[in-house]
PQR file of N, CA, C, O and H, with PARSE charges and radii, in Angstrom:
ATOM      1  N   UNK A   1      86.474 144.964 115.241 -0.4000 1.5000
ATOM      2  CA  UNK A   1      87.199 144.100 116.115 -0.0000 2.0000
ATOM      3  C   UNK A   1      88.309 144.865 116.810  0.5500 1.7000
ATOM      4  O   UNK A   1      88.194 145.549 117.827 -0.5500 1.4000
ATOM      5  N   UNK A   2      89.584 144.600 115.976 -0.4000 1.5000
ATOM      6  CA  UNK A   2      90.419 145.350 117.098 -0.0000 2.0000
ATOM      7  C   UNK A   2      90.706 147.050 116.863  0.5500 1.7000
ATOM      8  O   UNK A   2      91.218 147.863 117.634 -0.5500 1.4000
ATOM      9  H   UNK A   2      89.677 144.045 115.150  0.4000 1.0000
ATOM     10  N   UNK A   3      90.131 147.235 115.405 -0.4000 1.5000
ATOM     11  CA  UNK A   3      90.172 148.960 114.821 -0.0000 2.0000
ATOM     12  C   UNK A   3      91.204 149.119 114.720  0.5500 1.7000
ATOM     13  O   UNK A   3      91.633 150.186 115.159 -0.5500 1.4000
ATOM     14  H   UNK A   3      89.715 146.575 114.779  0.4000 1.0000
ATOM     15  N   UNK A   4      92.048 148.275 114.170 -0.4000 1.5000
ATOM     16  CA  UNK A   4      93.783 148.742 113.354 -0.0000 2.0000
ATOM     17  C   UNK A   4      93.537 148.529 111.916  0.5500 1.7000
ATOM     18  O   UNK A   4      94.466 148.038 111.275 -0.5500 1.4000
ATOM     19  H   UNK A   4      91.699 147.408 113.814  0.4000 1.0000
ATOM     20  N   UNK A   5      92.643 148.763 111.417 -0.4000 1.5000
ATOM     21  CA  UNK A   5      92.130 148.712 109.669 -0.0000 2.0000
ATOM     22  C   UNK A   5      92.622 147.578 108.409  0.5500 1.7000
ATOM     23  O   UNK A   5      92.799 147.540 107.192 -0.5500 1.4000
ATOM     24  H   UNK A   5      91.888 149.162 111.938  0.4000 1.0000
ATOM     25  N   UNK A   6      92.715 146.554 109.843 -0.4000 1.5000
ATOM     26  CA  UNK A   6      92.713 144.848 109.517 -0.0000 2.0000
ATOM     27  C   UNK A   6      91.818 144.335 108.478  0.5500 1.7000
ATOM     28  O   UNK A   6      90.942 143.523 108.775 -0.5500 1.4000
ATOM     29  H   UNK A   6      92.572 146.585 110.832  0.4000 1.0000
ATOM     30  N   UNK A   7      91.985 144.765 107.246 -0.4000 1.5000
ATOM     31  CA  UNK A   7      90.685 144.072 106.432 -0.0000 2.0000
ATOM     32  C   UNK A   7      90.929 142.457 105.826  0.5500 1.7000
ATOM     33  O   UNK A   7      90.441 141.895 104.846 -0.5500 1.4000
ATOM     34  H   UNK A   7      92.697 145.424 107.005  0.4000 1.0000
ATOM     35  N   UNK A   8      91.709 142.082 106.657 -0.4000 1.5000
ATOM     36  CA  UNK A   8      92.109 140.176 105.751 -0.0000 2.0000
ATOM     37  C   UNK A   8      92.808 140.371 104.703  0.5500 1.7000
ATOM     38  O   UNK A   8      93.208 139.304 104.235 -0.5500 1.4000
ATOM     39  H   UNK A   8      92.105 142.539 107.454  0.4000 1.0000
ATOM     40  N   UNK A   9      93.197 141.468 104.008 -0.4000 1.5000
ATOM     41  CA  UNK A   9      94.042 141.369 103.162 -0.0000 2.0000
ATOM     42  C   UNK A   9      95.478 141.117 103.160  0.5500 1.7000
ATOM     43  O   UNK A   9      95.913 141.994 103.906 -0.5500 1.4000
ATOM     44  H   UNK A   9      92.873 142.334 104.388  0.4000 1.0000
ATOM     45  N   UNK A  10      95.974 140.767 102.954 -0.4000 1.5000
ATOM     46  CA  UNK A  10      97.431 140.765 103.349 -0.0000 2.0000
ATOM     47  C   UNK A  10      98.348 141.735 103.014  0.5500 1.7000
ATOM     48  O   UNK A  10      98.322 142.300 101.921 -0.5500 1.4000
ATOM     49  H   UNK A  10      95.621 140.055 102.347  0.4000 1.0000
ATOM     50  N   UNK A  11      99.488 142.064 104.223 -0.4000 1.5000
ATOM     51  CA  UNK A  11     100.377 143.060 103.952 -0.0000 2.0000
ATOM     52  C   UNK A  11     101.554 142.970 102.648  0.5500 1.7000
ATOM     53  O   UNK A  11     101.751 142.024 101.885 -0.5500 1.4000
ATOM     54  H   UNK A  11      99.510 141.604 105.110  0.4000 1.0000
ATOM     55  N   UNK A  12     102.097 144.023 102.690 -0.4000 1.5000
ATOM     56  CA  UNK A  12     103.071 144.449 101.506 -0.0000 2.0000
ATOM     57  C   UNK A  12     104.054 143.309 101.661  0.5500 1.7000
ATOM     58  O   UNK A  12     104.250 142.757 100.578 -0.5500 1.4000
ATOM     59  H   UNK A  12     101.937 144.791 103.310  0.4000 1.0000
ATOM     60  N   UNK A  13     104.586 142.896 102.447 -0.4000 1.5000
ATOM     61  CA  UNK A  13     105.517 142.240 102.852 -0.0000 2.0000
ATOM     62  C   UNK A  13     105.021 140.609 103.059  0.5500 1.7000
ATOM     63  O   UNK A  13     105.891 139.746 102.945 -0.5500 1.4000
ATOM     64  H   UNK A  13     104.427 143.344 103.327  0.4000 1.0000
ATOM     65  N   UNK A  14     104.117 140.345 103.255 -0.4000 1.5000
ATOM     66  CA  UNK A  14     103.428 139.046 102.903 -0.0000 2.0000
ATOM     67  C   UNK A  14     103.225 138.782 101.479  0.5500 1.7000
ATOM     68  O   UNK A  14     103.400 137.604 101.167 -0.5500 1.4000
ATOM     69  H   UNK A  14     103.410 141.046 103.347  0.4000 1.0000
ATOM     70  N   UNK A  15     102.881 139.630 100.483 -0.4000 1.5000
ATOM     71  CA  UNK A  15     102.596 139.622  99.198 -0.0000 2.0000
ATOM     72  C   UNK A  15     104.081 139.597  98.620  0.5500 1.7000
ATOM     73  O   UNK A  15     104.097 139.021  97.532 -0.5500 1.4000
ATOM     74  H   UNK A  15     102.739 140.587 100.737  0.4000 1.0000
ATOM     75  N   UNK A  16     105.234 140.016  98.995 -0.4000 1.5000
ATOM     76  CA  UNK A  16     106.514 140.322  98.231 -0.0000 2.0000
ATOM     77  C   UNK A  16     106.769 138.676  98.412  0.5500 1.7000
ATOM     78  O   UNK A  16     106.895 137.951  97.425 -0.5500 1.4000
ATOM     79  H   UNK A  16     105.221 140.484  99.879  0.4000 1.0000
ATOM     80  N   UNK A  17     106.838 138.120  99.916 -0.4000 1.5000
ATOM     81  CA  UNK A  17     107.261 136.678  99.978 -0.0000 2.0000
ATOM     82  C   UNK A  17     106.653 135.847  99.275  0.5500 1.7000
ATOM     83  O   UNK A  17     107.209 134.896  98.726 -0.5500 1.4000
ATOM     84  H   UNK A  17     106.736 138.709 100.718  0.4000 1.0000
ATOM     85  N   UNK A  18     105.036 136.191  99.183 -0.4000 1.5000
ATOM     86  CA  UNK A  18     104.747 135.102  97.962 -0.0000 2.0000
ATOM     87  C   UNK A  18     104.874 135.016  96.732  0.5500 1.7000
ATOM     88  O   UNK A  18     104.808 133.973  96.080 -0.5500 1.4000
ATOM     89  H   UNK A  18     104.585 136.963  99.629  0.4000 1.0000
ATOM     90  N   UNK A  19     105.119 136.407  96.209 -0.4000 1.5000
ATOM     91  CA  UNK A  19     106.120 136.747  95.118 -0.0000 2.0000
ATOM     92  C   UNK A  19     106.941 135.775  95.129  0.5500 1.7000
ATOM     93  O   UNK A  19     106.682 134.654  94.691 -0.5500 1.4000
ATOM     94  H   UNK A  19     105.173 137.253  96.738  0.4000 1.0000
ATOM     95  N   UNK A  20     108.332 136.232  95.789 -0.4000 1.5000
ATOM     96  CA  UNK A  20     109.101 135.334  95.975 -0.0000 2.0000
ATOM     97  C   UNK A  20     109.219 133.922  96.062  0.5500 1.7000
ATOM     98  O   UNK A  20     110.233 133.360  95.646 -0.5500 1.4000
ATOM     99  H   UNK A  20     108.542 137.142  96.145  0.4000 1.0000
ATOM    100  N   UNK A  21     107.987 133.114  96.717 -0.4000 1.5000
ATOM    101  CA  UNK A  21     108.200 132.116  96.873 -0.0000 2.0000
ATOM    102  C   UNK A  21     107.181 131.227  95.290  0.5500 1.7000
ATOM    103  O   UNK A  21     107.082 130.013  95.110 -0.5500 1.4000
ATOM    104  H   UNK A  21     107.164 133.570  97.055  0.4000 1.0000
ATOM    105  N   UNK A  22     106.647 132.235  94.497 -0.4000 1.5000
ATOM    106  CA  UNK A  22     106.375 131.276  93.778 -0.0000 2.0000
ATOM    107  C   UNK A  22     107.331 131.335  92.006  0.5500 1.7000
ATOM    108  O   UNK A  22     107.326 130.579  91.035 -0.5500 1.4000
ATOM    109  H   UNK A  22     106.728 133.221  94.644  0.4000 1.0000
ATOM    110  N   UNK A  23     108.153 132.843  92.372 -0.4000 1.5000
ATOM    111  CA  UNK A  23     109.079 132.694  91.351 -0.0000 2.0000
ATOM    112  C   UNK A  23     110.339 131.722  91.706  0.5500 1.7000
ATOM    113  O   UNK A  23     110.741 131.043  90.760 -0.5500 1.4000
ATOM    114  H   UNK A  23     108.157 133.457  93.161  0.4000 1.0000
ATOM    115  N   UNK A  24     110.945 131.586  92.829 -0.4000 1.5000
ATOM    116  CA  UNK A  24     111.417 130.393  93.002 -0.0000 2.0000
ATOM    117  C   UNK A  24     110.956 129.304  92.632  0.5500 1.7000
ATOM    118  O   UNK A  24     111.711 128.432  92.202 -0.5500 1.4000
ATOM    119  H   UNK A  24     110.618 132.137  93.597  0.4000 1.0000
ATOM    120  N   UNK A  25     109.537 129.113  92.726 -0.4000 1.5000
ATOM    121  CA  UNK A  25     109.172 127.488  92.169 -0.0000 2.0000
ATOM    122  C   UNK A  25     109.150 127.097  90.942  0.5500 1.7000
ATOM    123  O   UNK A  25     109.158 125.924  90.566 -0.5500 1.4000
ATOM    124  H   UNK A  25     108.924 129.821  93.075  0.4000 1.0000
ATOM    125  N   UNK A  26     109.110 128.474  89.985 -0.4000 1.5000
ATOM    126  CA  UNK A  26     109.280 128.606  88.989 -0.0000 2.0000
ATOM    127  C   UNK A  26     110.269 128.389  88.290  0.5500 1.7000
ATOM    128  O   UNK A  26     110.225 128.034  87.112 -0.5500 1.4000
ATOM    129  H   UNK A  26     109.103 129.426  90.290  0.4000 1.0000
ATOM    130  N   UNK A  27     111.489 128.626  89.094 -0.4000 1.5000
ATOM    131  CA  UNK A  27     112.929 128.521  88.337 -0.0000 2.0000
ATOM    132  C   UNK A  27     113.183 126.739  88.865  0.5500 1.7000
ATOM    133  O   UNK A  27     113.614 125.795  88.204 -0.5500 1.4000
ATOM    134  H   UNK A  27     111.524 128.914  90.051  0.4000 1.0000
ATOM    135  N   UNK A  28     112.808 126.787  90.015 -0.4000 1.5000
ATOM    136  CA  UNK A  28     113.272 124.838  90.011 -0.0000 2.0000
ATOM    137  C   UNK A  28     112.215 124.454  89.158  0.5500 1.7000
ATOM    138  O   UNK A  28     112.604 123.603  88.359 -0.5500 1.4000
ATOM    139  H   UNK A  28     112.458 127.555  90.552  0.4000 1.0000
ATOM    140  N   UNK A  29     110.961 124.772  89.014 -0.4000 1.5000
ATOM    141  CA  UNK A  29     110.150 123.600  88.024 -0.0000 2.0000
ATOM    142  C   UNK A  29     110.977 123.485  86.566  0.5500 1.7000
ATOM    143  O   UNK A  29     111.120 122.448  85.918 -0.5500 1.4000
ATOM    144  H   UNK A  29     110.644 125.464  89.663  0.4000 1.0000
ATOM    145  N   UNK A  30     111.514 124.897  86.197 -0.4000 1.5000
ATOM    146  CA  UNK A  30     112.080 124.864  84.780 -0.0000 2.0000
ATOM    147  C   UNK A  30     113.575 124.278  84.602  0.5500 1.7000
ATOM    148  O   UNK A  30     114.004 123.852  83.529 -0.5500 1.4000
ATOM    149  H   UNK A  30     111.398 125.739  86.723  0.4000 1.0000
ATOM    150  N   UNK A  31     114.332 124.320  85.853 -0.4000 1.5000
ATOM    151  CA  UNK A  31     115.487 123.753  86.232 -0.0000 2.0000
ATOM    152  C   UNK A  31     115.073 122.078  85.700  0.5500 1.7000
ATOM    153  O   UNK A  31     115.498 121.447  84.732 -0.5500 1.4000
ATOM    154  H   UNK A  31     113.983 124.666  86.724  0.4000 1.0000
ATOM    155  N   UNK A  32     113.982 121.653  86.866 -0.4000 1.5000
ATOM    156  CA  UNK A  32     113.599 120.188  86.707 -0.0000 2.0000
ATOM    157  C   UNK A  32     113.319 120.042  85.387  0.5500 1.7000
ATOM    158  O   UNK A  32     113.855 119.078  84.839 -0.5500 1.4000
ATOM    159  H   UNK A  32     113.637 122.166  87.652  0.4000 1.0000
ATOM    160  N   UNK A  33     112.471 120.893  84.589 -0.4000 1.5000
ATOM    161  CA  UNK A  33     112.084 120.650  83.469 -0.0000 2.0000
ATOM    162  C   UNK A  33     113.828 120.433  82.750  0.5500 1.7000
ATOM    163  O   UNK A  33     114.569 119.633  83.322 -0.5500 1.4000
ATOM    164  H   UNK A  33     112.036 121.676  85.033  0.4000 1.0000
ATOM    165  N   UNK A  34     114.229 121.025  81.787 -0.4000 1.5000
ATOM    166  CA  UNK A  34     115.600 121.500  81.785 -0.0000 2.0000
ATOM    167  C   UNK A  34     116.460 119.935  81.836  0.5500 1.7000
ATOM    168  O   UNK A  34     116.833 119.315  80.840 -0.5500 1.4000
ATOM    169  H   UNK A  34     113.627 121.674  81.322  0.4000 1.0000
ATOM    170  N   UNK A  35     116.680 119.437  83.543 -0.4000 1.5000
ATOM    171  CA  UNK A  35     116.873 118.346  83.497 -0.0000 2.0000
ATOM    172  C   UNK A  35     116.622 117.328  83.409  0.5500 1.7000
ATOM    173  O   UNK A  35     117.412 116.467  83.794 -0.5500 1.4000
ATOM    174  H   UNK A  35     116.377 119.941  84.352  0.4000 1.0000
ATOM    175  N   UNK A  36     115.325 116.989  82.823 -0.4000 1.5000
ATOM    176  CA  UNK A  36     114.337 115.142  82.784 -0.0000 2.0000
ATOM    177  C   UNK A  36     115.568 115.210  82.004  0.5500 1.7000
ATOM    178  O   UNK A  36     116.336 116.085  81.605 -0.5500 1.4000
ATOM    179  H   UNK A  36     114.683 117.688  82.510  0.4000 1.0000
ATOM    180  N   UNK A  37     115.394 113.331  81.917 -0.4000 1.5000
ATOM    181  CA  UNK A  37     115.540 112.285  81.165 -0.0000 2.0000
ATOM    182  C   UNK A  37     114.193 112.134  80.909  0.5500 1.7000
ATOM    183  O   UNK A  37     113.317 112.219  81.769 -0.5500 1.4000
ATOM    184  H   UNK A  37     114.770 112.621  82.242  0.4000 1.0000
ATOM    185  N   UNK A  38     113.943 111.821  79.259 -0.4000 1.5000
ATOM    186  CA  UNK A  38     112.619 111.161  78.986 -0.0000 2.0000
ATOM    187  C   UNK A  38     113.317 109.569  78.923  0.5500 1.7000
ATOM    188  O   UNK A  38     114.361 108.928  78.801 -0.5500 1.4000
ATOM    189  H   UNK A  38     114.654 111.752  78.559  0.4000 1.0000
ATOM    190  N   UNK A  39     111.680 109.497  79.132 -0.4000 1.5000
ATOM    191  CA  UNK A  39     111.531 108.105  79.840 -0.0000 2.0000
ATOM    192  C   UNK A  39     112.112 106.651  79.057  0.5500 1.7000
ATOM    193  O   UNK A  39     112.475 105.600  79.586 -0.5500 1.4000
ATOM    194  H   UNK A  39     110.832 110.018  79.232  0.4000 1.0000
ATOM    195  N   UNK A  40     112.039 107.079  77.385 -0.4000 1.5000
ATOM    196  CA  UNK A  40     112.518 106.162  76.739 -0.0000 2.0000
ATOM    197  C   UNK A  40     113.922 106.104  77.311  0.5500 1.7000
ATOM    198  O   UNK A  40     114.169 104.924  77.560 -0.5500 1.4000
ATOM    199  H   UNK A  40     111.745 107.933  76.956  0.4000 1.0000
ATOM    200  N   UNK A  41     114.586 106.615  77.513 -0.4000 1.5000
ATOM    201  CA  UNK A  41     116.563 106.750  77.789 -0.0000 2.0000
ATOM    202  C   UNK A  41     116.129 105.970  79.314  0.5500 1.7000
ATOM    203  O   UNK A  41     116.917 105.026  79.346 -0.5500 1.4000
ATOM    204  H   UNK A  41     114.385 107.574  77.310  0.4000 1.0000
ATOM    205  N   UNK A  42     115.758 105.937  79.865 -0.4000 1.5000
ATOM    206  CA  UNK A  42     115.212 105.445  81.508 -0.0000 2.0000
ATOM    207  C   UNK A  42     115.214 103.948  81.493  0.5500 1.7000
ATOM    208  O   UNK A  42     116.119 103.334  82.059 -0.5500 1.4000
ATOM    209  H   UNK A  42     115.117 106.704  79.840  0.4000 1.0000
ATOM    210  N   UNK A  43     114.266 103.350  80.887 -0.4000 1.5000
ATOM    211  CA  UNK A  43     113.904 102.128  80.613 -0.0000 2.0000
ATOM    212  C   UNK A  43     114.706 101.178  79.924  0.5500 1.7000
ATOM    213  O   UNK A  43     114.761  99.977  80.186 -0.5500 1.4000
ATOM    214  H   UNK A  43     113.531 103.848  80.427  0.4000 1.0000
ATOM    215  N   UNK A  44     115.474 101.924  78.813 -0.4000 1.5000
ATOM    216  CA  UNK A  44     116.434 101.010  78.228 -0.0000 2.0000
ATOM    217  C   UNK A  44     116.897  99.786  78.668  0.5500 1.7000
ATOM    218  O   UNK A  44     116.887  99.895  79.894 -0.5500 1.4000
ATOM    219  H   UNK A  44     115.429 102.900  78.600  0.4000 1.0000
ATOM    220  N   UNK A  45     117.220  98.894  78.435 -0.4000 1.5000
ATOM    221  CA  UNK A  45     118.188  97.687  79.223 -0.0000 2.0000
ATOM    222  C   UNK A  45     119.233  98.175  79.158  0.5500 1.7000
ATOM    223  O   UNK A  45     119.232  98.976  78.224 -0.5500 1.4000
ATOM    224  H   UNK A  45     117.228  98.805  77.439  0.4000 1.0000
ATOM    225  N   UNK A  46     120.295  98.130  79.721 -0.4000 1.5000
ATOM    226  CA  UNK A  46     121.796  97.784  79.295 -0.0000 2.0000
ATOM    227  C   UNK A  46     122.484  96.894  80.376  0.5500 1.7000
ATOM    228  O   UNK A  46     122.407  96.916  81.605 -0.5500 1.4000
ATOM    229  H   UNK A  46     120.297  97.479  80.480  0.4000 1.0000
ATOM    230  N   UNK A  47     123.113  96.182  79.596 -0.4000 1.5000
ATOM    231  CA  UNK A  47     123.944  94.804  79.665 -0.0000 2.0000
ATOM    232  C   UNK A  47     124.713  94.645  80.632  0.5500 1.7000
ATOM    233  O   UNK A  47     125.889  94.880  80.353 -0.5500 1.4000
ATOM    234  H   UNK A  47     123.176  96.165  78.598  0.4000 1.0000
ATOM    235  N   UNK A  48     124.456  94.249  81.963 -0.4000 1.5000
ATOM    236  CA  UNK A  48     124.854  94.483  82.990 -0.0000 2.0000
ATOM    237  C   UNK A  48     125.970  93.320  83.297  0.5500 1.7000
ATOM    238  O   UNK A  48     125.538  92.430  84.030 -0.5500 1.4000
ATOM    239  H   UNK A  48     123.501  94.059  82.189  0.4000 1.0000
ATOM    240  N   UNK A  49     127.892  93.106  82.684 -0.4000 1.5000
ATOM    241  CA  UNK A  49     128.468  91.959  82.254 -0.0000 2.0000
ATOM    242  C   UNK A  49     129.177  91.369  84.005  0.5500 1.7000
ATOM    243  O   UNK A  49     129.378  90.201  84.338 -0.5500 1.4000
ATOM    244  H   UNK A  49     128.243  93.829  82.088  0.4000 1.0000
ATOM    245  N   UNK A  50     129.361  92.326  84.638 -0.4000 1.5000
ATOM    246  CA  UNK A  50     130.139  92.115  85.769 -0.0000 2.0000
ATOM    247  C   UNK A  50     130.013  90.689  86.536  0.5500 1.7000
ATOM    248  O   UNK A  50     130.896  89.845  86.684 -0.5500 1.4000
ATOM    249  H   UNK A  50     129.198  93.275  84.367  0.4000 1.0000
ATOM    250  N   UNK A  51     129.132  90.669  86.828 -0.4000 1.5000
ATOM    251  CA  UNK A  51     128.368  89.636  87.413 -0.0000 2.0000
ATOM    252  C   UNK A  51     129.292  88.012  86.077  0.5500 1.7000
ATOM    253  O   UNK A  51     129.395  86.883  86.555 -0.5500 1.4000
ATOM    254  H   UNK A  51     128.414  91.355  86.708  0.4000 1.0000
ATOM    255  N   UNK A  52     129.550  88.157  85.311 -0.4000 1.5000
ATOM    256  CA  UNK A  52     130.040  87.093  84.441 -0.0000 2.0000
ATOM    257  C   UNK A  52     131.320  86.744  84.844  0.5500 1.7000
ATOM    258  O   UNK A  52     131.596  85.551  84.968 -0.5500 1.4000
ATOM    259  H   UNK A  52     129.467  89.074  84.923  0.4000 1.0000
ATOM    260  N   UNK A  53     132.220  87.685  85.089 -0.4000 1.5000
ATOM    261  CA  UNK A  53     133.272  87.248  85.714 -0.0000 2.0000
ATOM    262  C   UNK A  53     134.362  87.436  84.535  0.5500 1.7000
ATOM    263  O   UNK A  53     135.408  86.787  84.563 -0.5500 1.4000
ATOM    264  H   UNK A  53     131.996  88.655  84.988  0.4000 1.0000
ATOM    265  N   UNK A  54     134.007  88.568  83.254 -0.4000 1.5000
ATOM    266  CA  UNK A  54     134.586  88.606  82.216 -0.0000 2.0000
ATOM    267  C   UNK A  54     135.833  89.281  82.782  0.5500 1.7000
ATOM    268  O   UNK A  54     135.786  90.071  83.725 -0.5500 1.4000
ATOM    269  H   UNK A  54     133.158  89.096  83.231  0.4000 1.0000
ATOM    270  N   UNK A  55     137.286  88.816  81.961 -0.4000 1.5000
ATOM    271  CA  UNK A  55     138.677  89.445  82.148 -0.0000 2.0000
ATOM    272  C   UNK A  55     139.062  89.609  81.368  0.5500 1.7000
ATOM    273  O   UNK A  55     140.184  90.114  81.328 -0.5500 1.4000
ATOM    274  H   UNK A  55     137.325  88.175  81.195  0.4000 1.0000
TER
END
């Protein structure tokens, strides 16, 4: 085709960014992980009094 020894592979610098971009996803997934609330603490009720007009 164009004879610049284009084989579809991707360059050095394409490969570093996806480096990059999937160790970043890595540190927010473990961040997110890290921060859940499990779900039991979520669901709880709590006693919502305001609405009563307590003083």
């Amino acid at each position: 085709m164009s004879g610049n020894g284009d084989t579809g592979t991707p360059n050095t610098g394409e490969q570093i960014d996806a480096a990059e971009r999937d160790e970043a996803k890595r540190r927010l997934l473990a961040q997110a992980e890290a921060e859940r609330i499990p779900v039991q603490e979520t669901t709880r009720a709590v006693p919502d009094r305001r609405w009563r007009g307590e003083s």
